[in-house]
BALO-496502 format. One line per 3 residues: their letters; for each residue z, x, y of C-alpha. Coordinates in nm, 3 decimals. Last residue first. Example, Ala and Ser with C-alpha at 12.3 -4.5 7.8 and 13.67 -1.06 7.14 Angstrom:
SA	0.714/1.367/-0.106 ~ 0.780/1.230/-0.450;
REM end
This chain:
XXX	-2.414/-0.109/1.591 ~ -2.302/-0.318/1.302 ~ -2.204/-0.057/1.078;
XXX	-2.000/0.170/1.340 ~ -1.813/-0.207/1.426 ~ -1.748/-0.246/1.038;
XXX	-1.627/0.152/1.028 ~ -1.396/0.085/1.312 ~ -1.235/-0.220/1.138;
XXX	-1.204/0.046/0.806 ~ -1.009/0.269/1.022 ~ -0.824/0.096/1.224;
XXX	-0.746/-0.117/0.903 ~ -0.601/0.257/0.775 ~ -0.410/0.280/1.029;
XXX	-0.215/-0.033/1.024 ~ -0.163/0.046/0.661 ~ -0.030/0.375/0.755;
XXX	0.179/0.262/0.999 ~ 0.386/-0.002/0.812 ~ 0.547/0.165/0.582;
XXX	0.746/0.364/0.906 ~ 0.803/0.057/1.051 ~ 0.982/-0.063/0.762;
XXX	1.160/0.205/0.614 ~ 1.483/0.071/0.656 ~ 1.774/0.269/0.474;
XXX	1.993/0.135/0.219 ~ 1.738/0.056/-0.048 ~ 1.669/0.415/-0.059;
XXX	1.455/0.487/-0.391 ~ 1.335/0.136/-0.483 ~ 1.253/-0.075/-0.162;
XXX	1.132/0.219/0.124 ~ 1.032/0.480/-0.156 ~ 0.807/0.189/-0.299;
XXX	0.688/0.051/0.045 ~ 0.665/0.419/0.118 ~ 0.405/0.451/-0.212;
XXX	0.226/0.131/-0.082 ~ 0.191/0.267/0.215 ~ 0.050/0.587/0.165;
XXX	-0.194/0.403/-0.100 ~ -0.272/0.135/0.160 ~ -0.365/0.455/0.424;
XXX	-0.564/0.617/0.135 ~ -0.730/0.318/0.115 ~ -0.844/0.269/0.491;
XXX	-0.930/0.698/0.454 ~ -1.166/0.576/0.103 ~ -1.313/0.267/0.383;
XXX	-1.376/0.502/0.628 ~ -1.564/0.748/0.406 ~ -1.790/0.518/0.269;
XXX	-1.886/0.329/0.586 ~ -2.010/0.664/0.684 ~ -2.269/0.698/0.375;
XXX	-2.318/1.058/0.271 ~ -2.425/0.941/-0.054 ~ -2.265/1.203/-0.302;
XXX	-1.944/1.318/-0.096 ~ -1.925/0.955/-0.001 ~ -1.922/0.843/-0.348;
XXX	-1.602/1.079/-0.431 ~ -1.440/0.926/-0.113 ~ -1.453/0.600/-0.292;
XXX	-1.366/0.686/-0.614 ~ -1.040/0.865/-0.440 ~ -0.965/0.560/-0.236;
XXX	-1.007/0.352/-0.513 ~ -0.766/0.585/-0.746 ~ -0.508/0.552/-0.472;
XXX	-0.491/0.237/-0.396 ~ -0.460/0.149/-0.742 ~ -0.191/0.424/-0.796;
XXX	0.003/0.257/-0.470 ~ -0.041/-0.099/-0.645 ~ 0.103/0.014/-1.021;
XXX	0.368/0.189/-0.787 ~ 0.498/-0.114/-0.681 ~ 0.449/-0.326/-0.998;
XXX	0.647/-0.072/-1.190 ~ 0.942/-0.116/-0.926 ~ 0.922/-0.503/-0.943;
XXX	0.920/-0.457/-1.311 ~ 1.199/-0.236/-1.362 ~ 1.444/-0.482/-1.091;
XXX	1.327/-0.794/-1.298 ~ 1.492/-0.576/-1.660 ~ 1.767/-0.491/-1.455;
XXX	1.872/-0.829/-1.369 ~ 1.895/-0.919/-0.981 ~ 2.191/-1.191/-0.947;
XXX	2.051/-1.564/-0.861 ~ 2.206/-1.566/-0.455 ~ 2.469/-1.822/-0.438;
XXX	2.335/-2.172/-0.222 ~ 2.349/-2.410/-0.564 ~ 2.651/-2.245/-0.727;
XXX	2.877/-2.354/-0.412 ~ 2.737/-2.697/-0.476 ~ 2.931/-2.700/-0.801;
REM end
């Protein structure tokens, strides 16, 4: 019985779908905000625009490798590979929010 209590709860397919669907529900967020935002640039010229479309397209790269990374090849560790273009695209958006405040 306490053997039971410390064993892993086995993944059901039907979790494993949804966890996947959430994943790329994110990177297709990420993506259609960073396209609606770089669309608004291209109309209003607006710097902080741009950098904040490139700091999404950075969460949408990530969020798809976070999918590839977790879904499509479990066995290999994507991790700091994920990780960069999120980390990139802060650069970018924390450099647009010091280019705003100057």
């Amino acid at each position: 019985m306490l053997f039971k209590l410390f064993q892993k709860p086995l993944k059901s397919e039907g979790r494993s779908n949804m966890i996947s669907v959430v994943y790329l529900l994110c990177a297709c967020t990420s993506a259609l905000c960073a396209i609606l935002l770089l669309i608004k640039y291209h109309r209003s010229r607006q710097i902080f625009l741009f950098l904040s479309g490139l700091c999404f397209v950075g969460f949408a790269i990530n969020n798809a490798l976070l999918f590839v990374d977790l879904v499509v090849l479990p066995e290999i560790d994507l991790s700091i590979l994920r990780t960069l273009p999120g980390l990139i695209g802060i650069a970018f958006l924390l450099w647009g929010f010091v280019w705003d405040s100057v």
